[in-house]
LUMKOLGU-738679 format. One line per 8 residues: number of its first residue (from 1); for each residue x, y, z of C-alpha. Coordinates in Angstrom, 2 decimals, decimal comma, padded with zeros to 5 digits, always signed. Example, Ala and Ser with C-alpha at 12.3 -4.5 7.8 and 13.67 -1.06 7.14 Angstrom:
<atoms>
1	+012,30 -004,50 +007,80; +013,67 -001,06 +007,14
</atoms>
This chain:
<atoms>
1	+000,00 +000,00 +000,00; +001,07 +003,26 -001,20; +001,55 +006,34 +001,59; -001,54 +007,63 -000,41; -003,30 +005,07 -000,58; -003,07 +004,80 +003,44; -003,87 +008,14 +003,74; -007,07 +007,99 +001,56
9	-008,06 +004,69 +003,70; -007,60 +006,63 +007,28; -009,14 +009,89 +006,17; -012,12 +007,59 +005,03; -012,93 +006,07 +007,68; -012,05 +008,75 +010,49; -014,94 +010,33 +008,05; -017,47 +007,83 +008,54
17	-016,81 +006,89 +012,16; -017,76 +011,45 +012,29; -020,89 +010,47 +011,11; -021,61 +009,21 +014,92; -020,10 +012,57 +016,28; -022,94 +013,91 +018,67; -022,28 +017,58 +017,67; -023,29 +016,58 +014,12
25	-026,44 +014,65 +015,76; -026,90 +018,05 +017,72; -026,43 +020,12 +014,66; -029,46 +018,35 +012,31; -031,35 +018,20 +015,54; -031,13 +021,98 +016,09; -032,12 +022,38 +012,69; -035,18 +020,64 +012,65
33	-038,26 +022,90 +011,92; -041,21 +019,80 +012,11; -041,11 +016,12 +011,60; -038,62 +015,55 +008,10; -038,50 +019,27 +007,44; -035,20 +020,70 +008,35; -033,87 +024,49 +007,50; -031,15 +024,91 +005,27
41	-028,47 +027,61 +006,36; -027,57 +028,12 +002,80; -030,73 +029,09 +001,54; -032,53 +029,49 +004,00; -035,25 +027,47 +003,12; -037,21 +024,64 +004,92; -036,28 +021,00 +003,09; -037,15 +017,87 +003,70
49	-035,14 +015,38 +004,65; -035,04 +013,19 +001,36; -035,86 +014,00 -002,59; -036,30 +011,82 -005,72; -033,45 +012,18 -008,11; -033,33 +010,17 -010,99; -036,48 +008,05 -009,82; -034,48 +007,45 -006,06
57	-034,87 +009,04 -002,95; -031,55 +010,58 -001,87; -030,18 +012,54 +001,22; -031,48 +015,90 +000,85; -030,02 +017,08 +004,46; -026,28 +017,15 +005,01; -024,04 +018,31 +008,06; -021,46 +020,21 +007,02
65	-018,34 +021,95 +008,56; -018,79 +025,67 +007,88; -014,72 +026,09 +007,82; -013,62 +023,12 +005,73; -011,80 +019,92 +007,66; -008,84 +020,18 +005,07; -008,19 +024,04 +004,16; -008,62 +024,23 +000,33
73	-005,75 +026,56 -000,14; -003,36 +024,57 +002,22; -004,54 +021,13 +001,97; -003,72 +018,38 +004,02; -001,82 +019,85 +006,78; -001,59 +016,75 +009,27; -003,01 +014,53 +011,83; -003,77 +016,91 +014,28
81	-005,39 +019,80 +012,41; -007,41 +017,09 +010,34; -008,78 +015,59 +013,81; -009,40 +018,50 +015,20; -010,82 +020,29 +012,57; -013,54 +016,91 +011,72; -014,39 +016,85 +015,50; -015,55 +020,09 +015,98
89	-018,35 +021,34 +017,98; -021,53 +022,18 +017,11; -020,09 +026,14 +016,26; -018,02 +025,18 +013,06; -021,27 +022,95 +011,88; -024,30 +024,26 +009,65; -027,40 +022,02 +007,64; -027,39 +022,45 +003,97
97	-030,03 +020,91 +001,51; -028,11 +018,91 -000,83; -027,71 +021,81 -003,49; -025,93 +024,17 -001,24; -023,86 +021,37 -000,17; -023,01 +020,49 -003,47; -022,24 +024,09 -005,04; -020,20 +024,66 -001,49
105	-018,18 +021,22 -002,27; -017,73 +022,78 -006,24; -016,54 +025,50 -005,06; -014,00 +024,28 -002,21; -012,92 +021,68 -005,01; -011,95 +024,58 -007,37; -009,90 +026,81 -004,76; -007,96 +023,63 -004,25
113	-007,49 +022,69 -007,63; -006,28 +025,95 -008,42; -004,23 +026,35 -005,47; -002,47 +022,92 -006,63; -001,99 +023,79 -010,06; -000,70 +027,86 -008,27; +002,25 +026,02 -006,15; +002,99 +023,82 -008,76
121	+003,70 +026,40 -011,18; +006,17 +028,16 -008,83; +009,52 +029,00 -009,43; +011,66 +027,04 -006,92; +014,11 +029,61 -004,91
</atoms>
């Protein structure tokens, strides 16, 4: 196994043991406007908690970490900040219906492809 590889594998599933993180339980709770209706903080608008896409229900409500887990300009900066930063408490955590989550993802996906492509197009002092 590569060092990336191993990387990629921990990150993973340090990610999906978060899901049971009780800030994030706290977070959607707090967010909860009636039975399956949840606000968004992106748009502000009351969603439910699923939509049909394609003919399948999908996850319409996602946690997400209003300052991102890996900085997009930095990236991975270790261990530590990438622990810390993916436990958080409930004050670095918003809802977002799944299009704000996925235009905020876009968008944190571009600064750090462009950042990448930045510092590799450096001149080396």
């Amino acid at each position: 196994m590569t060092e990336a590889q191993f990387v990629s594998f921990v990150k993973g599933h340090l990610r999906r043991a978060s899901r049971f993180w009780k800030p994030i339980s706290d977070t959607i709770k707090n967010a909860r406007v009636r039975k399956g209706i949840y606000l968004c903080n992106g748009c502000k608008q009351e969603i439910t908690a699923s939509i049909v896409v394609d003919g399948k229900r999908v996850k319409n409500v996602f946690c997400d970490h209003i300052h991102p887990v890996v900085d997009p300009t930095t990236g991975f900066s270790g261990w530590d900040d990438f622990v810390n930063n993916l436990y958080c408490e409930c004050e670095n955590l918003q809802v977002l219906c799944k299009s704000c989550h996925d235009l905020k993802s876009k968008e944190e996906r571009t600064i750090a492809r462009q950042s990448k492509k930045d510092n590799n197009n450096e001149e080396p002092i």
